[in-house]
MARVOSE-665435 format. One record per atom (N, C-alpha, C): residue in one letter; atom name; x, y, z. Coordinates in nm, 3 decimals, always signed. Example, Ala and Ser with C-alpha at 12.3 -4.5 7.8 and 13.67 -1.06 7.14 Angstrom:
<rs>
  res  atom       px       py       pz
    A     N   +1.319   -0.569   +0.780
    A    CA   +1.230   -0.450   +0.780
    A     C   +1.320   -0.330   +0.780
    S     N   +1.285   -0.225   +0.708
    S    CA   +1.367   -0.106   +0.714
    S     C   +1.290   +0.003   +0.787
</rs>
This chain:
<rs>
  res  atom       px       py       pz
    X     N   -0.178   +2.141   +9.156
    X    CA   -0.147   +2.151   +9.017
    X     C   -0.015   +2.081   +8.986
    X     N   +0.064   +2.093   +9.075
    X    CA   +0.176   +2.005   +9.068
    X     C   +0.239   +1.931   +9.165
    X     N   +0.155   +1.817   +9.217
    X    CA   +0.197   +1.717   +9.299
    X     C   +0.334   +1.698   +9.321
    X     N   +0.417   +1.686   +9.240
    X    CA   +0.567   +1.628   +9.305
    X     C   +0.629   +1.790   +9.368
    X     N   +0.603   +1.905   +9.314
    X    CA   +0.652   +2.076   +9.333
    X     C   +0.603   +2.051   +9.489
    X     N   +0.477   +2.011   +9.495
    X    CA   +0.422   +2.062   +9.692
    X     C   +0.422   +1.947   +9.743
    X     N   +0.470   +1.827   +9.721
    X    CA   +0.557   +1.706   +9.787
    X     C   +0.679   +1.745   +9.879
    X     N   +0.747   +1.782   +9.767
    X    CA   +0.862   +1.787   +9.798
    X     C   +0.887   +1.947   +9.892
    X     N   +0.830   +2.040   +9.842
    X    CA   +0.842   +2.155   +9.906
    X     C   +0.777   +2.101  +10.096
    X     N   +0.660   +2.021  +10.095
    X    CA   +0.649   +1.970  +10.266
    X     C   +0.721   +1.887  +10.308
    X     N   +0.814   +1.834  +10.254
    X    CA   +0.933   +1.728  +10.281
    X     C   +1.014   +1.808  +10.330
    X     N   +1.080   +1.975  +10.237
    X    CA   +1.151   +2.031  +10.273
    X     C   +1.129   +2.100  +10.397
    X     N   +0.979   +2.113  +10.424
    X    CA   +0.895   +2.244  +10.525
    X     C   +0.934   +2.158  +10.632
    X     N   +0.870   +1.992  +10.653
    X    CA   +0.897   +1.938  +10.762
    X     C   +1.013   +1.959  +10.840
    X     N   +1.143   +1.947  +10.751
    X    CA   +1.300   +1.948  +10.794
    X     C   +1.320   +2.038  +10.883
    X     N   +1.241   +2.169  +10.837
    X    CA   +1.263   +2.281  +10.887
    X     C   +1.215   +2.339  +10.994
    X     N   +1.075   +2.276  +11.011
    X    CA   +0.976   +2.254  +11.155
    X     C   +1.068   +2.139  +11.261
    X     N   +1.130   +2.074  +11.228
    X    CA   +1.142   +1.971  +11.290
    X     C   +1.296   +2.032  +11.382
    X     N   +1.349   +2.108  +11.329
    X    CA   +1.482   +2.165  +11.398
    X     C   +1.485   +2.165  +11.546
    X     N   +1.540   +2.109  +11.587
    X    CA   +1.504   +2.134  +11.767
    X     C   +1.593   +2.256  +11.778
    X     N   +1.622   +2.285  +11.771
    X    CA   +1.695   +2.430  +11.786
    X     C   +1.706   +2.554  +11.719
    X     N   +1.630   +2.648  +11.766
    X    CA   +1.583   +2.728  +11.845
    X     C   +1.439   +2.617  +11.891
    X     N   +1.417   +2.700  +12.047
    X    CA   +1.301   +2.556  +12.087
    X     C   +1.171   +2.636  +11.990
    X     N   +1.076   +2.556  +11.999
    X    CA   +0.965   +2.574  +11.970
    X     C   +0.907   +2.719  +11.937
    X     N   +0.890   +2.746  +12.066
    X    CA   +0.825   +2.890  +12.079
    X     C   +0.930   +2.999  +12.004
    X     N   +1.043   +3.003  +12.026
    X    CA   +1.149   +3.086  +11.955
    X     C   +1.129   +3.111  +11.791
    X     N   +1.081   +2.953  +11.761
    X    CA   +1.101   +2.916  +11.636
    X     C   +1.014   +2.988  +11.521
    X     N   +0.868   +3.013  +11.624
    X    CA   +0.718   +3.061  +11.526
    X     C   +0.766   +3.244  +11.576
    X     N   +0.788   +3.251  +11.700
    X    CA   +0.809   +3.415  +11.727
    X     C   +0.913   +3.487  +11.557
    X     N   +1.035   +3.403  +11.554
    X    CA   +1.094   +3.431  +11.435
    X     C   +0.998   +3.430  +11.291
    X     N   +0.936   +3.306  +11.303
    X    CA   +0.859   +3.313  +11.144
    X     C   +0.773   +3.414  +11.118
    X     N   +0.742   +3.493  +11.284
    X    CA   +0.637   +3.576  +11.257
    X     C   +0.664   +3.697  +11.219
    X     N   +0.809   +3.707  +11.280
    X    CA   +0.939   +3.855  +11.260
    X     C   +0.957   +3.864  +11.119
    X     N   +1.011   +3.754  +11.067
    X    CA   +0.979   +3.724  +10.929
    X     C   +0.888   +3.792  +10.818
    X     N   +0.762   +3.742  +10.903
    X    CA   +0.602   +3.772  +10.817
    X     C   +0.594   +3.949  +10.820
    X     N   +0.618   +3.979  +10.951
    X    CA   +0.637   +4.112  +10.952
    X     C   +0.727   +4.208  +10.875
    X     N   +0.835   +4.115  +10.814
    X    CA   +0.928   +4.191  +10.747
    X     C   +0.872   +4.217  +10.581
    X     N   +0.805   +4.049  +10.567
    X    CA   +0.790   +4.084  +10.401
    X     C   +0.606   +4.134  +10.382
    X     N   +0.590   +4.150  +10.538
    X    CA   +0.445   +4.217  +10.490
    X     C   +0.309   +4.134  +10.485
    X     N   +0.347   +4.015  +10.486
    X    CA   +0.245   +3.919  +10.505
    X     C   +0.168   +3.877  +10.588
    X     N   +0.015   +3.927  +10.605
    X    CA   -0.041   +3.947  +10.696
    X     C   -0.079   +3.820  +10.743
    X     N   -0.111   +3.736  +10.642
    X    CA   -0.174   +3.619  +10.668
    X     C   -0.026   +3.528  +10.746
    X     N   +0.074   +3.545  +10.729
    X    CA   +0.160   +3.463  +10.791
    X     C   +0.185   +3.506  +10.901
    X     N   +0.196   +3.606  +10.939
    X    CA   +0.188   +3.688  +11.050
    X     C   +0.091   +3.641  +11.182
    X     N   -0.080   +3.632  +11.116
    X    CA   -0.194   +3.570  +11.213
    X     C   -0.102   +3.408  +11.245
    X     N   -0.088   +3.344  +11.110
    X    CA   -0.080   +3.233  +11.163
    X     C   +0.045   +3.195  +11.258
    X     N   +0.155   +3.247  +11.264
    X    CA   +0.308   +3.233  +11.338
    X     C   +0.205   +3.265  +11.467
    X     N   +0.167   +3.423  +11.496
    X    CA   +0.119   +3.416  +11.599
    X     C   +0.028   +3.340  +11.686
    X     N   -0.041   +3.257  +11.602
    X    CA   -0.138   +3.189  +11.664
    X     C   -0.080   +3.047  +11.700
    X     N   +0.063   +2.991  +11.644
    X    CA   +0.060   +2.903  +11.682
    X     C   +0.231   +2.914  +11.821
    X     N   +0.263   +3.052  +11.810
    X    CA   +0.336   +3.049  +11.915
    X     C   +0.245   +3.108  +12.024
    X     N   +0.132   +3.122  +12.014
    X    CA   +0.023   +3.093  +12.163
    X     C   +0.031   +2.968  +12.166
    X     N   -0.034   +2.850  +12.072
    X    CA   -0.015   +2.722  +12.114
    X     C   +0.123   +2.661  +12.210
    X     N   +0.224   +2.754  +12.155
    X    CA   +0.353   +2.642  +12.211
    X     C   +0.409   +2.729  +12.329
    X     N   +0.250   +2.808  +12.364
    X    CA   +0.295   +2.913  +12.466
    X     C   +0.363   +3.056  +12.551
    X     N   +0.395   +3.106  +12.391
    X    CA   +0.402   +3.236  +12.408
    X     C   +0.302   +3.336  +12.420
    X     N   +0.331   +3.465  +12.504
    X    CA   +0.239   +3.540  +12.590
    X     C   +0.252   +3.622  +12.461
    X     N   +0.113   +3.711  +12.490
    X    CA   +0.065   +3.871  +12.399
    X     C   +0.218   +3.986  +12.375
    X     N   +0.238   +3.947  +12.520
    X    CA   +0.375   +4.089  +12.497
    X     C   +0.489   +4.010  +12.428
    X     N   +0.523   +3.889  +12.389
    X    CA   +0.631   +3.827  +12.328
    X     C   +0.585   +3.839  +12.122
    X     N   +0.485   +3.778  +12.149
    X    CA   +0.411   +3.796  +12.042
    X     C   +0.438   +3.953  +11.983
    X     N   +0.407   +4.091  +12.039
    X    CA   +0.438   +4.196  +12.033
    X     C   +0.507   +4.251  +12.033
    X     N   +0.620   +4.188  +12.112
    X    CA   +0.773   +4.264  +12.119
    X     C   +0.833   +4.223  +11.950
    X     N   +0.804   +4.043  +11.955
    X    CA   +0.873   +4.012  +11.810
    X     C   +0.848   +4.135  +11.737
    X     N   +0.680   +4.128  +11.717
    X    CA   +0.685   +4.266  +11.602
    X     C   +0.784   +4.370  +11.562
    X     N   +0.767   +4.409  +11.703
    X    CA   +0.825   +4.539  +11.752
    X     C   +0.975   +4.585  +11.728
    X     N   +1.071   +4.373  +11.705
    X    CA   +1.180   +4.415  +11.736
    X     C   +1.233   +4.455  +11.611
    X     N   +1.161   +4.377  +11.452
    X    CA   +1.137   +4.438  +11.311
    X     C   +1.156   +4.595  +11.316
    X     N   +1.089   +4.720  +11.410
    X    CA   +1.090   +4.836  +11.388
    X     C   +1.249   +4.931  +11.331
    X     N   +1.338   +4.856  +11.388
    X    CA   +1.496   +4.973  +11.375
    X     C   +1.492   +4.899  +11.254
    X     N   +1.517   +4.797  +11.218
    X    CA   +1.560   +4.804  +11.059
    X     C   +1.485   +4.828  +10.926
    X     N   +1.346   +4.752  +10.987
    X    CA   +1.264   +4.769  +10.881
    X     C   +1.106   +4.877  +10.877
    X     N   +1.129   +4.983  +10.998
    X    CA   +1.073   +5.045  +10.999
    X     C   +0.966   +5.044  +11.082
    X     N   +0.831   +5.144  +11.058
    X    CA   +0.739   +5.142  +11.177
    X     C   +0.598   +5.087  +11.105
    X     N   +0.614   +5.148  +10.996
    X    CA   +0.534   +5.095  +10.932
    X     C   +0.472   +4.938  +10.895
    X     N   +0.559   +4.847  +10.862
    X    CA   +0.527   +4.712  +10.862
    X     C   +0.481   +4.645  +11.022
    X     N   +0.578   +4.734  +11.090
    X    CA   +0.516   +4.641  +11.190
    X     C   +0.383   +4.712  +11.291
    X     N   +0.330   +4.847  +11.224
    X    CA   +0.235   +4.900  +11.281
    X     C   +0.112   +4.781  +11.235
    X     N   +0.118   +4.794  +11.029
    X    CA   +0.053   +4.728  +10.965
    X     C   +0.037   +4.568  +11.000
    X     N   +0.141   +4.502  +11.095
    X    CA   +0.097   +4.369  +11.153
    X     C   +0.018   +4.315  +11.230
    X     N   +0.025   +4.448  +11.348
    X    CA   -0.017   +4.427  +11.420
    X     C   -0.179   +4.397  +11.447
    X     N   -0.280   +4.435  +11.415
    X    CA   -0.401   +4.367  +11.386
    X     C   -0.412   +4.210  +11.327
    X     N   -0.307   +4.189  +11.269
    X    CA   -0.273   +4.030  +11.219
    X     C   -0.246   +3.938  +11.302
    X     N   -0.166   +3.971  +11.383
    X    CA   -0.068   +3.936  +11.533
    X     C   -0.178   +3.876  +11.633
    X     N   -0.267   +4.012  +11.641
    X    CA   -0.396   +3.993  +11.740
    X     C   -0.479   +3.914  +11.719
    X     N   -0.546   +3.894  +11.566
    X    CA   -0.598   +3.838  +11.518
    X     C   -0.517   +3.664  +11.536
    X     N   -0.428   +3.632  +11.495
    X    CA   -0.399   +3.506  +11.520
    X     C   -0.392   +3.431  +11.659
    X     N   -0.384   +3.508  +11.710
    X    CA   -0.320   +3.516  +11.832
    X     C   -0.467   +3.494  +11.921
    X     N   -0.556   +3.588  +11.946
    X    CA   -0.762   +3.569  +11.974
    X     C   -0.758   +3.415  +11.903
    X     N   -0.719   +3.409  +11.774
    X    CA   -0.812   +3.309  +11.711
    X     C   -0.773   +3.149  +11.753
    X     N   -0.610   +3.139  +11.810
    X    CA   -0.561   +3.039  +11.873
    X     C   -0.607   +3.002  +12.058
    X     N   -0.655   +3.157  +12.105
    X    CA   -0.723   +3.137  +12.222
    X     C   -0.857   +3.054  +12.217
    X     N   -0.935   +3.100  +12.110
    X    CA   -1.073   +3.037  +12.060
    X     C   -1.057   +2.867  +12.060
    X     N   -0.966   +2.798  +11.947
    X    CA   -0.920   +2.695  +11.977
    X     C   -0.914   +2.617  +12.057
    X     N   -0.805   +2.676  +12.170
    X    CA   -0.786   +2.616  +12.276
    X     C   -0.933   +2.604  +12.366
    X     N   -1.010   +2.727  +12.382
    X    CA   -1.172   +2.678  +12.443
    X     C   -1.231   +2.623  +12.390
    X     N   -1.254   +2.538  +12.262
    X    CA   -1.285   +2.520  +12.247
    X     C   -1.250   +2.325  +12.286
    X     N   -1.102   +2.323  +12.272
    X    CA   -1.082   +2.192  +12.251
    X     C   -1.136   +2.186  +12.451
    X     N   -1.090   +2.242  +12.513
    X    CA   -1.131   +2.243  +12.644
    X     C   -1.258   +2.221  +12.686
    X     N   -1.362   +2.251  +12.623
    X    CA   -1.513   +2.235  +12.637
    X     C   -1.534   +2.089  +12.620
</rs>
């Protein structure tokens, strides 16, 4: 609906993907801590699914959640967790698939 608004907003997204520092995997575990904070389930699957790609394990994936709990409670990050899993299965699928 507004071409130059989501131009420029992936110009800005790139900058921000592109950070070499924190590495990779650090980088999506955070976005997913993130997702967990404001509740967003759908960002949540996807962080997780792509810090399986860049190689983070189930319990890293889980701890992130987990580490959300002292400040922001038990609740959000109980409510993630099916999201987490979900991204997380659905990036395993992927990968067998590109493997086949």
């Amino acid at each position: 609906m507004f071409p130059a608004l989501h131009e420029a907003q992936s110009a800005w997204m790139a900058q921000v993907d592109s950070l070499s520092a924190p590495d990779r995997k650090t980088h999506e575990l955070i976005r997913l801590a993130c997702g967990v904070i404001l509740r967003n389930g759908e960002g949540v699957a996807r962080h997780a699914g792509l810090a399986r790609e860049v190689g983070a394990s189930w319990d890293e994936v889980l701890g992130s959640v987990m580490l959300t709990v002292p400040g922001f409670g038990l609740l959000p990050a109980a409510e993630a967790i099916p999201f987490a899993r979900e991204g997380f299965s659905n990036a395993a699928d992927v990968d067998e698939e590109e493997n086949q």
